[in-house]
PQR file with spaces between the fields and no chain letter, atoms N, CA, C, O and H, PARSE charges and radii, in Angstrom:
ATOM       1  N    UNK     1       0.842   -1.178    0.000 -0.4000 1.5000
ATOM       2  CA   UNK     1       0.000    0.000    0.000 -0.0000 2.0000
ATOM       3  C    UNK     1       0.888    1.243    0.000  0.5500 1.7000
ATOM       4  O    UNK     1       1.779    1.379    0.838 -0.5500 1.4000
ATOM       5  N    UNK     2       0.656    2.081   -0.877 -0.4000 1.5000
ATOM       6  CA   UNK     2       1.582    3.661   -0.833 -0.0000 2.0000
ATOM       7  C    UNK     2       1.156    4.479    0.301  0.5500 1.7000
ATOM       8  O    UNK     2      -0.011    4.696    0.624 -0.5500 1.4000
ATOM       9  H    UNK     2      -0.068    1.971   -1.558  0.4000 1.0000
ATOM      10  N    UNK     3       2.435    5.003    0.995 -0.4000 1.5000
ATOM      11  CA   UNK     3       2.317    5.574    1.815 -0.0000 2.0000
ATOM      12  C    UNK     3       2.236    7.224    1.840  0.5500 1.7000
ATOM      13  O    UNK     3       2.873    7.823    0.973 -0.5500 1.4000
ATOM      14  H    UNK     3       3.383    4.827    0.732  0.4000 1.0000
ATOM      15  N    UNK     4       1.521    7.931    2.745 -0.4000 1.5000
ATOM      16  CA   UNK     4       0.984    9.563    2.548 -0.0000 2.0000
ATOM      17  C    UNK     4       1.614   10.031    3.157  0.5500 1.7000
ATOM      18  O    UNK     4       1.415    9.863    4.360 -0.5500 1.4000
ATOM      19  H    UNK     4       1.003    7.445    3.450  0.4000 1.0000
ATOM      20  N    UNK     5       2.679   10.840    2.767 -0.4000 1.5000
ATOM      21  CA   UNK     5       3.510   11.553    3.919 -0.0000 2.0000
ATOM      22  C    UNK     5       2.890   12.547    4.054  0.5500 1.7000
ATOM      23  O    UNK     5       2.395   13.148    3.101 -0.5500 1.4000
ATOM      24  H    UNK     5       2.840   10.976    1.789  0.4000 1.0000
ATOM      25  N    UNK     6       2.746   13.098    5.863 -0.4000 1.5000
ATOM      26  CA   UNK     6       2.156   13.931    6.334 -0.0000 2.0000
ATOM      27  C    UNK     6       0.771   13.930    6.773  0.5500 1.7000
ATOM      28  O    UNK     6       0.116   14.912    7.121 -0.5500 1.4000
ATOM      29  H    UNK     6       3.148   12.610    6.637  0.4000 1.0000
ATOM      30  N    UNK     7       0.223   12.145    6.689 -0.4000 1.5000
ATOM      31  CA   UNK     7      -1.626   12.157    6.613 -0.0000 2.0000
ATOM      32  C    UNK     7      -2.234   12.844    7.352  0.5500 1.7000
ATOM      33  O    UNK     7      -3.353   13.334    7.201 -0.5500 1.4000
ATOM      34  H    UNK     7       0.755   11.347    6.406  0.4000 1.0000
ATOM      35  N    UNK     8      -1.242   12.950    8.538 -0.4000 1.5000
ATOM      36  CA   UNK     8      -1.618   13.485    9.641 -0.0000 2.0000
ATOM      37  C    UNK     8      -2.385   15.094    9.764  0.5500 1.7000
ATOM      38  O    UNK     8      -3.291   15.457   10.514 -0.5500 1.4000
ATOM      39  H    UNK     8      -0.332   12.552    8.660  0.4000 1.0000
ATOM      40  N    UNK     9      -1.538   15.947    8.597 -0.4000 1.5000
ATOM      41  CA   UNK     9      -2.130   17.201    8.302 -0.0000 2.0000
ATOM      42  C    UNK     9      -2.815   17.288    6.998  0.5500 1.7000
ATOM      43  O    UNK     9      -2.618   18.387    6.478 -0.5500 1.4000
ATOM      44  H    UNK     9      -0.801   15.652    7.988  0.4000 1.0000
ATOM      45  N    UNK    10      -3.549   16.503    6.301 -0.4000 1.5000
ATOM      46  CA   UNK    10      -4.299   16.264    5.252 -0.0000 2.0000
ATOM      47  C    UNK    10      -5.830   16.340    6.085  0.5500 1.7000
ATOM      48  O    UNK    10      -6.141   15.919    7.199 -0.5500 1.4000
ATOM      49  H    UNK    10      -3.708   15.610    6.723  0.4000 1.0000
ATOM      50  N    UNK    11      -6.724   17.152    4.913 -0.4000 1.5000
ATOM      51  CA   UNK    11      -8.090   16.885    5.130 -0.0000 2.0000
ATOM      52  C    UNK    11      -8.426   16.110    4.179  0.5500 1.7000
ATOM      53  O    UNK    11      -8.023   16.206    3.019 -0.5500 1.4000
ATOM      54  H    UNK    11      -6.471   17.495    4.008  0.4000 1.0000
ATOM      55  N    UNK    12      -9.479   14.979    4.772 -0.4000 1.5000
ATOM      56  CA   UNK    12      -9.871   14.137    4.439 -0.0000 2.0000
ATOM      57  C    UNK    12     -11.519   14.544    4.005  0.5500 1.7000
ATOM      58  O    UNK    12     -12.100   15.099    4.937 -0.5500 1.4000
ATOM      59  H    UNK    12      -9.806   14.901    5.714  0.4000 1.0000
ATOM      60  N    UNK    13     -12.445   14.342    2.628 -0.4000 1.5000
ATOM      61  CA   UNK    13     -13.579   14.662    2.925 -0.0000 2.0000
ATOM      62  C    UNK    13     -14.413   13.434    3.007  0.5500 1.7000
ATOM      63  O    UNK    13     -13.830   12.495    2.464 -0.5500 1.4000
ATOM      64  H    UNK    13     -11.973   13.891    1.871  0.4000 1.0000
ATOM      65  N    UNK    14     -15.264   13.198    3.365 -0.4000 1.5000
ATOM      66  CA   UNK    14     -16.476   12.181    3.129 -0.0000 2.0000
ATOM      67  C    UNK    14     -17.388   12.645    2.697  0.5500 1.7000
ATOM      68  O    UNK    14     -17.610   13.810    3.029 -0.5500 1.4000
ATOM      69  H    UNK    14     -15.737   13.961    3.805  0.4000 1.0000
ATOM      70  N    UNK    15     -18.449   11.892    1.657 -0.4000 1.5000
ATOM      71  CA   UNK    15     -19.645   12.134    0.946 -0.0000 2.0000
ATOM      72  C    UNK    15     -20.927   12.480    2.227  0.5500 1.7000
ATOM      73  O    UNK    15     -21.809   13.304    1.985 -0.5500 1.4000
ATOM      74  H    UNK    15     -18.269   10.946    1.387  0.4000 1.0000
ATOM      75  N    UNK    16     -20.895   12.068    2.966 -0.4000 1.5000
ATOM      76  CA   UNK    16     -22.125   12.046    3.875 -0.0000 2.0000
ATOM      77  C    UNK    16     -21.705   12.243    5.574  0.5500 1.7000
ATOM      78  O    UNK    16     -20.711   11.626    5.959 -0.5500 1.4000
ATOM      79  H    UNK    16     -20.179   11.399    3.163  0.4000 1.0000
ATOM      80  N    UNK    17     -22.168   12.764    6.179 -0.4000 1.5000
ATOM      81  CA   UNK    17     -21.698   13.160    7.316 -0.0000 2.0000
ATOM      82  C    UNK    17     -22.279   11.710    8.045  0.5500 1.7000
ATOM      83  O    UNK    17     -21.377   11.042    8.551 -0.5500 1.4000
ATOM      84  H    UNK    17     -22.975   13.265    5.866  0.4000 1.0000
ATOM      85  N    UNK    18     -23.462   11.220    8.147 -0.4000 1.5000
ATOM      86  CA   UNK    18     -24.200   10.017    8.743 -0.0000 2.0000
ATOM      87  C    UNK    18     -23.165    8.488    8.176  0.5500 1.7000
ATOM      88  O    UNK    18     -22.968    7.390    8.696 -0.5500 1.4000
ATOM      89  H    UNK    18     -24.194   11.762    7.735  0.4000 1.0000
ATOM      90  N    UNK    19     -22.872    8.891    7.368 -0.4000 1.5000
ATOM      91  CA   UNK    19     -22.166    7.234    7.262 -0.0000 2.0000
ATOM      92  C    UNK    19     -21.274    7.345    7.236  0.5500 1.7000
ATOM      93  O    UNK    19     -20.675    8.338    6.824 -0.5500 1.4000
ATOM      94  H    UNK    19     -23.032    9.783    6.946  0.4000 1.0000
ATOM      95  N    UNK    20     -20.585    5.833    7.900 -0.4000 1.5000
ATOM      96  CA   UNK    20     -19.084    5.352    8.612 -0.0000 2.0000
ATOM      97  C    UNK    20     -18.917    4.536    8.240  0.5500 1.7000
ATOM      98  O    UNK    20     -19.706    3.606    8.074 -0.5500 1.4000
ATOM      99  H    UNK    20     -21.071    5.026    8.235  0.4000 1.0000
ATOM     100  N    UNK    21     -17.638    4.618    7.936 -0.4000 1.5000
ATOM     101  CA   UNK    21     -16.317    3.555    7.281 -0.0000 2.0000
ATOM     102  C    UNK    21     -15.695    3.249    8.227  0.5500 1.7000
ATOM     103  O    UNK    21     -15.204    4.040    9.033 -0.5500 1.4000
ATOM     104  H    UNK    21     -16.997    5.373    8.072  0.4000 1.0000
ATOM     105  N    UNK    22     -15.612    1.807    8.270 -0.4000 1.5000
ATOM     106  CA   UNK    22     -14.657    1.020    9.248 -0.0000 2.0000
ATOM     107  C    UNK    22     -13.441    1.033    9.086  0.5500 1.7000
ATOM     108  O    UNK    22     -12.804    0.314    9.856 -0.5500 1.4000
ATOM     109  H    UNK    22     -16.011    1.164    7.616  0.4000 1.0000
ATOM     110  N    UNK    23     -12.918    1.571    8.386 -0.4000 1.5000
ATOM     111  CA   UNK    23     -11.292    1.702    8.851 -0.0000 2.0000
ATOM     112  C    UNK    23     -10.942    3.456    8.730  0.5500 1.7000
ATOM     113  O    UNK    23     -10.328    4.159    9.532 -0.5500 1.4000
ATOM     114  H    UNK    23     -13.436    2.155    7.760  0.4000 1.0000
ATOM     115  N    UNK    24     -11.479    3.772    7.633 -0.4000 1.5000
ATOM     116  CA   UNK    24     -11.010    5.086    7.223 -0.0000 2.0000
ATOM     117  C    UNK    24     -11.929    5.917    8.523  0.5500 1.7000
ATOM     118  O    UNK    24     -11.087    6.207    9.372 -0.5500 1.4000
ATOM     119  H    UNK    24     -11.978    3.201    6.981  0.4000 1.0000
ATOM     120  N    UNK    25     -12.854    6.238    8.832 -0.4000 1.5000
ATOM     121  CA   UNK    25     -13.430    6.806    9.640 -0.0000 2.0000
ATOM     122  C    UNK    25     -12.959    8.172    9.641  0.5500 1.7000
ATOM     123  O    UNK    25     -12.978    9.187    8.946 -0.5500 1.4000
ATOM     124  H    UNK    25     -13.538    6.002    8.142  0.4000 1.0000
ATOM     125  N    UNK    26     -12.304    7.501   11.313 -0.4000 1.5000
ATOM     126  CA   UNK    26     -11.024    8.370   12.059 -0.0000 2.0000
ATOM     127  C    UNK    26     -10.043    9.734   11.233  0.5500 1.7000
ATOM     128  O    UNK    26      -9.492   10.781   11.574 -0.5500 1.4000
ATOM     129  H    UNK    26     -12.289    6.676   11.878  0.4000 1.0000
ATOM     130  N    UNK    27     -10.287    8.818    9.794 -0.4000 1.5000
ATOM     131  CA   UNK    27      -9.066    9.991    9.128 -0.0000 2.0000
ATOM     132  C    UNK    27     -10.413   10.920    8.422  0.5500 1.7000
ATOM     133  O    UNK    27     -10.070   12.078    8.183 -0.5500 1.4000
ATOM     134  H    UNK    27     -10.734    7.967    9.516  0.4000 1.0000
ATOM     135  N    UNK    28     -11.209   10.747    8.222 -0.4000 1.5000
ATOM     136  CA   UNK    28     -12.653   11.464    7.372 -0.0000 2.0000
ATOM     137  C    UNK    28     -12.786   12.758    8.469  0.5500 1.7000
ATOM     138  O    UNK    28     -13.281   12.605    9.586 -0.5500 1.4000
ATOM     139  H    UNK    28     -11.487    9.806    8.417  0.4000 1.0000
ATOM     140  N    UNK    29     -12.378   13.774    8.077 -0.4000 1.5000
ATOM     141  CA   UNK    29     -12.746   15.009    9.156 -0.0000 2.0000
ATOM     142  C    UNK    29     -13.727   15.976    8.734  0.5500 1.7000
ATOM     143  O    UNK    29     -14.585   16.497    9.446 -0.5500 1.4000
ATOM     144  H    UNK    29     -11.976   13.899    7.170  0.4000 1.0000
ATOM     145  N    UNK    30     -13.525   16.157    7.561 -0.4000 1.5000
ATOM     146  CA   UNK    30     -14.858   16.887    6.910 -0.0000 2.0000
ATOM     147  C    UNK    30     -15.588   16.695    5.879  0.5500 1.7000
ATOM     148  O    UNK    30     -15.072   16.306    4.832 -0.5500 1.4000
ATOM     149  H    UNK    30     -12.828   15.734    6.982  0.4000 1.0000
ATOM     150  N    UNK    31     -16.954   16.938    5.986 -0.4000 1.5000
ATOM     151  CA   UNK    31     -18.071   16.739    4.616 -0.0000 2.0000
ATOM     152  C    UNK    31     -17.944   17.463    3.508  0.5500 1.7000
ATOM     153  O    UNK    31     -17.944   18.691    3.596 -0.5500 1.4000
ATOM     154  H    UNK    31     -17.372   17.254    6.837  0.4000 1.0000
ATOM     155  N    UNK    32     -17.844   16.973    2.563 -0.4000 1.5000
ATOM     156  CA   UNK    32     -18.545   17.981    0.873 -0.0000 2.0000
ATOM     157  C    UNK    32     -19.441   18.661    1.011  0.5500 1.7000
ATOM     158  O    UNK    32     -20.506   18.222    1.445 -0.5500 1.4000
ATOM     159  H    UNK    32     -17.844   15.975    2.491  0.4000 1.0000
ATOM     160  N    UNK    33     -19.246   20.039    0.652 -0.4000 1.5000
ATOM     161  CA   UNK    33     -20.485   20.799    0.913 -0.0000 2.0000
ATOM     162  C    UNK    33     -20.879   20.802   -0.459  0.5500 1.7000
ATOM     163  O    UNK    33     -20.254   21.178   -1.451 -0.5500 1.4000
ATOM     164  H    UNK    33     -18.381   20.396    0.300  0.4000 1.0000
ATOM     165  N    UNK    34     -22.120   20.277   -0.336 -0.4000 1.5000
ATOM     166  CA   UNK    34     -22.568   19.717   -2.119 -0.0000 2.0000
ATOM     167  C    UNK    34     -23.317   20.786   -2.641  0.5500 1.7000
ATOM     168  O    UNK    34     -23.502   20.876   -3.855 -0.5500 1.4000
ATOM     169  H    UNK    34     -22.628   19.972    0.469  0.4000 1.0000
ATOM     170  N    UNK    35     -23.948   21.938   -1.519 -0.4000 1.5000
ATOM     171  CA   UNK    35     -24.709   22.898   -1.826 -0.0000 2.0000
ATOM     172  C    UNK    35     -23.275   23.889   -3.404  0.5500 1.7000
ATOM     173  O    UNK    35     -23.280   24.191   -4.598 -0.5500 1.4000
ATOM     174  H    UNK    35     -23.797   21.865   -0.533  0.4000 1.0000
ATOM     175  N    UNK    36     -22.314   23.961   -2.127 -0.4000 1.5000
ATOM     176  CA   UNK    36     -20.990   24.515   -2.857 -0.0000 2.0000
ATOM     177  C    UNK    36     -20.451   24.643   -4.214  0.5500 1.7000
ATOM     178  O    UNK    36     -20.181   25.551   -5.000 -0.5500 1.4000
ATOM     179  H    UNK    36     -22.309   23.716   -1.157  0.4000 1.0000
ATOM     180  N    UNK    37     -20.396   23.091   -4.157 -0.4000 1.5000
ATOM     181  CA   UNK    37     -20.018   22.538   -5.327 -0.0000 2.0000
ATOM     182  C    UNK    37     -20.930   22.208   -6.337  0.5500 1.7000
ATOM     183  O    UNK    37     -20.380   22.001   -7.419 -0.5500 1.4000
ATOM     184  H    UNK    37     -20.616   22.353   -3.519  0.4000 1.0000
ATOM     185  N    UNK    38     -22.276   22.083   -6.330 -0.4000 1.5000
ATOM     186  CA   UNK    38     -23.240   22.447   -7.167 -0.0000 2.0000
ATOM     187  C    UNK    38     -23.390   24.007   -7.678  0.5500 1.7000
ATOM     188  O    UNK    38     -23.572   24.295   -8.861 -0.5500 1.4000
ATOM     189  H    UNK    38     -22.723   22.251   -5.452  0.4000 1.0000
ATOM     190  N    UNK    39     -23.279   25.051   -6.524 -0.4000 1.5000
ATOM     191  CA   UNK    39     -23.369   26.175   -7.124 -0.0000 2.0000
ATOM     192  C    UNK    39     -22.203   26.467   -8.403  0.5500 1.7000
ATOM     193  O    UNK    39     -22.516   26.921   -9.504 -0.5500 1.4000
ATOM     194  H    UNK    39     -23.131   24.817   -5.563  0.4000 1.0000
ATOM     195  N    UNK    40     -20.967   26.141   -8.033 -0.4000 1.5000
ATOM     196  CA   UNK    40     -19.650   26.194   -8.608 -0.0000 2.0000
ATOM     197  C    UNK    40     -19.320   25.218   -9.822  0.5500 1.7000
ATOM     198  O    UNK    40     -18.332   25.352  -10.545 -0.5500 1.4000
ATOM     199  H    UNK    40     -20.713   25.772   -7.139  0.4000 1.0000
ATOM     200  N    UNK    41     -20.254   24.247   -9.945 -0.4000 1.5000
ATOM     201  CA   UNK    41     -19.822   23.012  -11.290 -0.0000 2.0000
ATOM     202  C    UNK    41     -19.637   23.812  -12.384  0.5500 1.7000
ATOM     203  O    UNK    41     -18.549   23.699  -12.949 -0.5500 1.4000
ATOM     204  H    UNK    41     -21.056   24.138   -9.358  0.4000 1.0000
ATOM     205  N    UNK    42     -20.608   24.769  -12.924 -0.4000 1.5000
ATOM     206  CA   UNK    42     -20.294   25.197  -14.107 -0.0000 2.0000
ATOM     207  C    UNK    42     -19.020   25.902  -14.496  0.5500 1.7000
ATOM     208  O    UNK    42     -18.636   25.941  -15.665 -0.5500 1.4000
ATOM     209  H    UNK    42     -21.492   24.861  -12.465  0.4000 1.0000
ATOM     210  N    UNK    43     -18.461   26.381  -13.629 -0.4000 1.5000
ATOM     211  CA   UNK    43     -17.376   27.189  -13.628 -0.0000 2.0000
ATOM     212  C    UNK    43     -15.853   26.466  -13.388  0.5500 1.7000
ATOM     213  O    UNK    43     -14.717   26.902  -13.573 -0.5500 1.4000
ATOM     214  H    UNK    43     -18.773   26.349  -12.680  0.4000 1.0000
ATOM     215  N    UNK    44     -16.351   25.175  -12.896 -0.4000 1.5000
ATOM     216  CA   UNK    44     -15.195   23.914  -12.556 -0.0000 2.0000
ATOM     217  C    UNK    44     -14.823   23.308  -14.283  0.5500 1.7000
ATOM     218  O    UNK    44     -13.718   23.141  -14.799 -0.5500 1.4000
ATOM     219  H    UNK    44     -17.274   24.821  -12.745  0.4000 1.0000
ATOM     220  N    UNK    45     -16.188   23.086  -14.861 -0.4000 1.5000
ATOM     221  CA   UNK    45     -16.275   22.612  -15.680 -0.0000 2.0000
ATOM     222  C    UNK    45     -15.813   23.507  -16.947  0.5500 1.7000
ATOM     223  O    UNK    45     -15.350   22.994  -17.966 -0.5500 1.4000
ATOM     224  H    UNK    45     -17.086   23.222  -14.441  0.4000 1.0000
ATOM     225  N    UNK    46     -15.982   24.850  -16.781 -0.4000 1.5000
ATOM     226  CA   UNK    46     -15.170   25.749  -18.039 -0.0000 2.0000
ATOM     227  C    UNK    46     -14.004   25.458  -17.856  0.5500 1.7000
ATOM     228  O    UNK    46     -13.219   24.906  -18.628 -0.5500 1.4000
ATOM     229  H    UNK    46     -16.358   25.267  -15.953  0.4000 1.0000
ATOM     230  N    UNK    47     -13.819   25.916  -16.565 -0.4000 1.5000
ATOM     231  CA   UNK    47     -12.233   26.157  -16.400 -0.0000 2.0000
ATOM     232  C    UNK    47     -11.185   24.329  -16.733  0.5500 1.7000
ATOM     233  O    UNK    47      -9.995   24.266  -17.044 -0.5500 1.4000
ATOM     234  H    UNK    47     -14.457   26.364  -15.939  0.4000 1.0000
ATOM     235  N    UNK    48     -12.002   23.296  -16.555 -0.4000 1.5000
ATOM     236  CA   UNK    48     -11.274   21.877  -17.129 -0.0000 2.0000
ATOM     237  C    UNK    48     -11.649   21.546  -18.567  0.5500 1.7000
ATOM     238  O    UNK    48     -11.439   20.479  -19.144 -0.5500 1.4000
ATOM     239  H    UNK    48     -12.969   23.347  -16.302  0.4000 1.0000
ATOM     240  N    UNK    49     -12.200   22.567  -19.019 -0.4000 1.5000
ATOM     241  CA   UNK    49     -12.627   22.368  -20.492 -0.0000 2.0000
ATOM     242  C    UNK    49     -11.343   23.081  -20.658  0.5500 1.7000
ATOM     243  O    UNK    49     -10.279   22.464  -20.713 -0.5500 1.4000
ATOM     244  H    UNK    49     -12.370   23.434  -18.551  0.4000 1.0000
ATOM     245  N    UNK    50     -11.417   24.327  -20.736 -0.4000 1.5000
ATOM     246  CA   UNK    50     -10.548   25.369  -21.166 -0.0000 2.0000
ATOM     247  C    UNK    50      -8.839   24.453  -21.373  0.5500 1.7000
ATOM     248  O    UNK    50      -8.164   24.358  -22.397 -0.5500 1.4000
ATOM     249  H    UNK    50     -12.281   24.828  -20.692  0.4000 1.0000
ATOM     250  N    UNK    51      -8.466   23.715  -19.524 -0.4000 1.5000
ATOM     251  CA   UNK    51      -7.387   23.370  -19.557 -0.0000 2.0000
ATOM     252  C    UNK    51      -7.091   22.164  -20.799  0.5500 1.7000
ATOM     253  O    UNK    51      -5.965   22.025  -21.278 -0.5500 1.4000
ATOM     254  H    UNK    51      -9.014   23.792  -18.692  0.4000 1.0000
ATOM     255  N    UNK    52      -8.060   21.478  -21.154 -0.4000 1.5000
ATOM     256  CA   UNK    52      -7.958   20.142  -21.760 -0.0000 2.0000
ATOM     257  C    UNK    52      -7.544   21.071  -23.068  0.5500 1.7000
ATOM     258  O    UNK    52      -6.417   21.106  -23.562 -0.5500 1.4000
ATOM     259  H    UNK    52      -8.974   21.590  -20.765  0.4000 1.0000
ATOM     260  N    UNK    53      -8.520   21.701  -23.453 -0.4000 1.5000
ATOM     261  CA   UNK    53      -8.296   21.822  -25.278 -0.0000 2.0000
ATOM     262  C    UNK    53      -7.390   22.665  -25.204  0.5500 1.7000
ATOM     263  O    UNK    53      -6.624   22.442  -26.142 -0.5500 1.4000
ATOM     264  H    UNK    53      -9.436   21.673  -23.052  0.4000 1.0000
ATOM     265  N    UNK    54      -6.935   23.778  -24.430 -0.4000 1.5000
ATOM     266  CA   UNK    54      -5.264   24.141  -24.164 -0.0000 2.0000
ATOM     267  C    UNK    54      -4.058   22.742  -24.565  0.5500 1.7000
ATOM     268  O    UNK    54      -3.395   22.649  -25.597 -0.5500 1.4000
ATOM     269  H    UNK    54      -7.557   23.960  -23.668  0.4000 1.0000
ATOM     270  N    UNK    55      -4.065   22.146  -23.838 -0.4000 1.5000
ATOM     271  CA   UNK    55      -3.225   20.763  -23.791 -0.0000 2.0000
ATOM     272  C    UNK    55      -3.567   20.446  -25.242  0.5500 1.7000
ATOM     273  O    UNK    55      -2.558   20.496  -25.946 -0.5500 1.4000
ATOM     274  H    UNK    55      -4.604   22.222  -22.999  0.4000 1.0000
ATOM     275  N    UNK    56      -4.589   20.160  -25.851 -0.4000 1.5000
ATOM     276  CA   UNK    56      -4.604   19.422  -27.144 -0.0000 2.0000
ATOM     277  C    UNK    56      -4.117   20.791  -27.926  0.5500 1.7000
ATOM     278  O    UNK    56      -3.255   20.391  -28.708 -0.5500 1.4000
ATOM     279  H    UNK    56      -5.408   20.120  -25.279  0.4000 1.0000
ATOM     280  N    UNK    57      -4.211   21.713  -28.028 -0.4000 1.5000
ATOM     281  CA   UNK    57      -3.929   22.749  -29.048 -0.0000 2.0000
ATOM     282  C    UNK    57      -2.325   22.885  -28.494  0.5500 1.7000
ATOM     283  O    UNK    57      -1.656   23.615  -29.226 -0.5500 1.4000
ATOM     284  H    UNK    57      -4.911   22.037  -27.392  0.4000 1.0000
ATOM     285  N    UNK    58      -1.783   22.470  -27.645 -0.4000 1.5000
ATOM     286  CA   UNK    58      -0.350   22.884  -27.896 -0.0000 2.0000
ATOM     287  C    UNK    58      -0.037   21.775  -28.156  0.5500 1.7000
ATOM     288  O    UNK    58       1.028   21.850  -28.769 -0.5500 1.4000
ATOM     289  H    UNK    58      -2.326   21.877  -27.050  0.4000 1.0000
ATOM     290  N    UNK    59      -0.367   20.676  -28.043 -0.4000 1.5000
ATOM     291  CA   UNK    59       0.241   18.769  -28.268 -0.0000 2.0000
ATOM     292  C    UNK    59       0.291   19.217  -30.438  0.5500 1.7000
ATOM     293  O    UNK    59       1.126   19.022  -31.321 -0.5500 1.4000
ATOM     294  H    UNK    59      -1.232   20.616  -27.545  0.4000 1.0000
ATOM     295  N    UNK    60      -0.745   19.689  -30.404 -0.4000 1.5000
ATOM     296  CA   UNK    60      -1.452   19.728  -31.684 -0.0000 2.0000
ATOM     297  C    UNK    60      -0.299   20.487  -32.832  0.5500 1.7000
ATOM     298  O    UNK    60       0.219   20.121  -33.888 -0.5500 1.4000
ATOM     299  H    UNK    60      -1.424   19.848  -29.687  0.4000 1.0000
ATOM     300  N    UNK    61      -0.221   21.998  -31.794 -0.4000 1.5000
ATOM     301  CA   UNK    61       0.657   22.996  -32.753 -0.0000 2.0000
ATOM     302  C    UNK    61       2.121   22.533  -33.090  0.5500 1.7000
ATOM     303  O    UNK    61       2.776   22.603  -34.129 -0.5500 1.4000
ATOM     304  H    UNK    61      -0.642   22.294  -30.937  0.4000 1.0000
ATOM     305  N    UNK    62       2.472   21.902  -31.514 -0.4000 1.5000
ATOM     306  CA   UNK    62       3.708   21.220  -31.876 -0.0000 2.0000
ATOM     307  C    UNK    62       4.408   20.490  -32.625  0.5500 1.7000
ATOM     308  O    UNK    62       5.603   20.575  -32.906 -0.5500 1.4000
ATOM     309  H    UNK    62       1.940   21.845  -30.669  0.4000 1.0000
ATOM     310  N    UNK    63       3.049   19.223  -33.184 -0.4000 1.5000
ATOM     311  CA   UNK    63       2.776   18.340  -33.881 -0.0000 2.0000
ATOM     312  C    UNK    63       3.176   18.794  -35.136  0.5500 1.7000
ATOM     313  O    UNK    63       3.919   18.132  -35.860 -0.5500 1.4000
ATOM     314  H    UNK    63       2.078   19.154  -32.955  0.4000 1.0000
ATOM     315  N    UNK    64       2.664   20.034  -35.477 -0.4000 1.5000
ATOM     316  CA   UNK    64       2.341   20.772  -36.764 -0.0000 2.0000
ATOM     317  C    UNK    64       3.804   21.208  -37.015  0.5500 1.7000
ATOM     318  O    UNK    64       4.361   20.756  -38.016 -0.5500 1.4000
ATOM     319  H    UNK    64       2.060   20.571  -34.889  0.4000 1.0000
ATOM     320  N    UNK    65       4.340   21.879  -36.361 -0.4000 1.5000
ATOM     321  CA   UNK    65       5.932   22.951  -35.653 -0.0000 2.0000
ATOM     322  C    UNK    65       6.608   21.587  -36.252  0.5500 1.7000
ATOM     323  O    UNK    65       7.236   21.940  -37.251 -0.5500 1.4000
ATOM     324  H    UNK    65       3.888   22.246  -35.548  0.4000 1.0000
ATOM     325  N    UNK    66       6.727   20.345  -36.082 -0.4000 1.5000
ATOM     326  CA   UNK    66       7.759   19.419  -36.173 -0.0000 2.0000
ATOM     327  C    UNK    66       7.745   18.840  -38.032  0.5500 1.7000
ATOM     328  O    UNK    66       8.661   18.381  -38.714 -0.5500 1.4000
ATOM     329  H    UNK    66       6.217   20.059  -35.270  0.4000 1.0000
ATOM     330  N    UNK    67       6.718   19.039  -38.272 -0.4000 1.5000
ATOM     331  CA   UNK    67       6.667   18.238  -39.730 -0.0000 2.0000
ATOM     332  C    UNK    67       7.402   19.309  -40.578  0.5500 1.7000
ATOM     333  O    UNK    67       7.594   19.120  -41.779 -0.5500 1.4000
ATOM     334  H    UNK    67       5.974   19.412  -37.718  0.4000 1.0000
């Protein structure tokens, strides 16, 4: 199993505040605030659009740059 250096100062989130995991538990310190992250998807989602077709347009130009 790979080990986490530092787990100790890592936040951990869990999906649901009511349900428990038998081993991980203990390390689960805070909930997803889903209200949050629903308000915010669209803007998660430009901004990983944006990064992807960035990445393909320079993989792309380069592509082009070499022939």
């Amino acid at each position: 199993m790979p080990r986490m250096l530092n787990i100790k100062d890592l936040v951990i989130y869990k999906a649901d505040r009511r349900r428990k995991y038998a081993h991980i538990d203990s390390l689960c310190r805070k909930t997803i605030d889903w209200e949050l992250t629903e308000r915010h998807y669209p803007d998660m989602m430009r901004v990983a659009v944006s990064i992807k077709a960035g990445r393909w347009y320079l993989r792309r130009s380069s592509t082009v740059a070499r022939r």
